[in-house]
N, C-alpha and C positions, 0 to 999 in steps of 0.2 A: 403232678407231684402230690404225696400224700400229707393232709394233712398235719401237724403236728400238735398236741394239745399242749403248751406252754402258757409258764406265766410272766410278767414284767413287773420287777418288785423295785419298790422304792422306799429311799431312805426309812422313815419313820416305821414301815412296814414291817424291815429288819428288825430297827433296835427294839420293837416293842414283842413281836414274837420271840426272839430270843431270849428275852427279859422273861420269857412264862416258862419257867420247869417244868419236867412229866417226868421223875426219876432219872435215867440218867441221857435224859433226852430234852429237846427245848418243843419248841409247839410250832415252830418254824421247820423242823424235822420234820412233825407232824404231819405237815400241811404237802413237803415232799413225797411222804410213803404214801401219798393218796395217789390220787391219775395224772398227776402233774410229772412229765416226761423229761420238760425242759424248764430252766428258769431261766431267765437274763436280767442284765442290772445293765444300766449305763455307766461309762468311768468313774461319774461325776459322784454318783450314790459310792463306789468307795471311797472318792478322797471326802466324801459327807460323813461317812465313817470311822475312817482317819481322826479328823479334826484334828490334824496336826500330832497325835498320839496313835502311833499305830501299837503301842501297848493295848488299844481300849478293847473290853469284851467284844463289841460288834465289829470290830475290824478284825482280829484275830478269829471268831466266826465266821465272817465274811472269808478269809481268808484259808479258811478250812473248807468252806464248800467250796472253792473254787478251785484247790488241790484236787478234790474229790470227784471233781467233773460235775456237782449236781448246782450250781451257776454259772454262768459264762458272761465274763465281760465284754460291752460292747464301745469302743472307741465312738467320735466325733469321724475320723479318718476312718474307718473301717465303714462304716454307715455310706460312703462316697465310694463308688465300686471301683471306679479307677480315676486317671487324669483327663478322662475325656469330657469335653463340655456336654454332651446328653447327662451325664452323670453326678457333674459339678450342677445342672441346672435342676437337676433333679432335689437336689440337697437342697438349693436354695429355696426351693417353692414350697418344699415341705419346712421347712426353718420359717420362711414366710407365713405361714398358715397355722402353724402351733405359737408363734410367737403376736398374731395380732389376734388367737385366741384366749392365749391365758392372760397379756396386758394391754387389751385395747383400751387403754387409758396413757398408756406409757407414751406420751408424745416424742419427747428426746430419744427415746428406745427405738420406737418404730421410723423415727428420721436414720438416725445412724445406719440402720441395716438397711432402707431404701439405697442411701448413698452407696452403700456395698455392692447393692443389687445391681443399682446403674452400671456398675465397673464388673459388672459379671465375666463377661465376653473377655476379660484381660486375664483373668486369673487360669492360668496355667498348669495348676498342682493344685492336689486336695492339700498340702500343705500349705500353700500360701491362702486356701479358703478359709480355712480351720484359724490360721492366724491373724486372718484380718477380724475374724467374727469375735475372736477372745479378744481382742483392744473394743471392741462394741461391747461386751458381756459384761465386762465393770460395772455398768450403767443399772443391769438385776443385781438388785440389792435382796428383795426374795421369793421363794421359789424358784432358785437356783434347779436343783434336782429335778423338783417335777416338771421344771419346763425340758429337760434335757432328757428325763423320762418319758415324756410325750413326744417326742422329735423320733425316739426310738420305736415308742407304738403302732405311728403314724408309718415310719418308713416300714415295718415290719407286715404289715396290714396292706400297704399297696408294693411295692418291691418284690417281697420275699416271698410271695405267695403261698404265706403261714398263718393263722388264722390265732389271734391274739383271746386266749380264752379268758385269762385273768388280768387286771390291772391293779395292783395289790397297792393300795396306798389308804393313810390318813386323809386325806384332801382332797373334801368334798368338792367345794369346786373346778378341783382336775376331774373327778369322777363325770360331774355333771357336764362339763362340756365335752371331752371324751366321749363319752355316752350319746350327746347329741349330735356328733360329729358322726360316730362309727355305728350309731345303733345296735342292734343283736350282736355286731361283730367283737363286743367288747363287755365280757362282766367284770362290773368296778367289786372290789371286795377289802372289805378292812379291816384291819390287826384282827381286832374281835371277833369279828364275822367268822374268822379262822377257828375259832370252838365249835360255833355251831356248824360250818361247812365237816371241821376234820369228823364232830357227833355221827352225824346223818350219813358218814360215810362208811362209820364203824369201826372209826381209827381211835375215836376215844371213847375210856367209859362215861358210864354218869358219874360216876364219882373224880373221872382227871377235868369232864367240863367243870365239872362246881371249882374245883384246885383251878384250873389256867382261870374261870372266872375272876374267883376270887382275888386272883395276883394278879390280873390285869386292871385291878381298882377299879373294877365295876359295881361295887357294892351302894345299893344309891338308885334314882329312878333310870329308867330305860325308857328313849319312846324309841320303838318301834311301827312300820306302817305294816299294815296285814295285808292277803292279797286282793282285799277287796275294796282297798285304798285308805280303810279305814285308820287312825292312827291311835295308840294305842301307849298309857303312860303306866307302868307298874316299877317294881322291886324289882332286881334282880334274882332273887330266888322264887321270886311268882315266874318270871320272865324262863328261867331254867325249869320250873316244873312246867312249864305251857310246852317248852322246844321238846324232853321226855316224853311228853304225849302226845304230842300233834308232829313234830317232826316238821317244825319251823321250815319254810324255802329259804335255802340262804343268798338269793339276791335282793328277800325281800329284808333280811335282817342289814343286808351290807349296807343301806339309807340310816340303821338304827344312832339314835344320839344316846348321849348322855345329858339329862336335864340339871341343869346350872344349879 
């Protein structure tokens, strides 16, 4: 099966790339018109969206690309290929492995879904899977999304046999343990990172990077690490004249902070 070069966006991802204008386009468009073929989100990132207002800018975006065909959501249930326990146990193991990686501190968390686990062999229906796991899910108070964004990576990477090129999120330590888990299989990249990935692709000028910079409130220091591990604290308009010239790698900018 060929390839597919997609990305898996989440929450924060959204609201902050659509938040940057380029005339009469967002920088989230942007980041679409490059080689990016497919996107997908989990449910969870549109009702994060939502927040109970489905008047909001990013749900109403959210909801335009997904008319458009260029997002596709992905269920809990749909993740489960059918009712058959190969498949039921398939879910659980990977649910098991995103969930003792993003809170292996969560004691209560990780009891409850054991107790699931034990009663595996009984569950019947991806529906009664899905419902036993939402009465355990109360328990995530946060990182809701990205734990539900990585259930999806995870399945998409061993499953699907699709090859997960972007992981598009604020949240660094989703990126880092992802990373450690999936190695090459997975470039973590973030809101910002999106200027300098759409630049070097020759989707934006220098003049729309300085605009989405500017309006993504980056005006202030930048550390970035170079590729030669070195790390690196300036301006961001020193930080924009360096990316101009030298053509910055952007997995090395996707680590980039903003200093306090």
């Amino acid at each position: 099966m060929k390839e597919i070069d997609f990305a898996i966006l989440d929450t924060d991802f959204i609201e902050k790339c659509q938040k940057i204008t380029l005339g009469d386009s967002c920088l989230l468009e942007r980041f679409f018109e490059t080689s990016i073929e497919e996107a997908i989100c989990h449910e969870a990132v549109l009702k994060e969206c939502a927040q109970g207002k489905t008047d909001s800018q990013e749900y109403q975006f959210l909801e335009k690309m997904i008319e458009m065909g260029r997002i596709q959501i992905r269920s809990d249930i749909e993740l489960i290929a059918d009712d058959t326990q190969e498949s039921i146990r398939q879910y659980l193991f990977t649910y098991s492995k995103m969930l003792s990686l993003l809170f292996p501190h969560k004691e209560k968390l990780l009891e409850a879904f054991q107790q699931i686990f034990a009663r595996m062999e009984y569950f019947k229906t991806r529906e009664q899977v899905v419902f036993e796991l939402q009465t355990m899910e109360n328990l995530i108070t946060n990182h809701y999304g990205e734990f539900k964004t990585c259930i999806l990576i995870s399945y998409m990477l061993e499953y699907s046999q699709k090859k997960v090129f972007y992981f598009c999120s604020d949240d660094k330590g989703a990126h880092s343990k992802i990373s450690s888990l999936y190695c090459n299989s997975v470039k973590a990249i973030k809101p910002y990172a999106v200027i300098v990935y759409c630049f070097n692709k020759g989707f934006l000028t220098n003049e729309e990077a300085i605009h989405a910079m500017q309006n993504s409130e980056l005006i202030g220091a930048v550390r970035y690490r170079e590729r030669n591990g070195k790390v690196v604290y300036c301006t961001a308009e020193v930080f924009l004249d360096y990316l101009f010239h030298n053509s910055l790698d952007c997995s090395a900018f996707g680590d980039a902070l903003l200093k306090a």
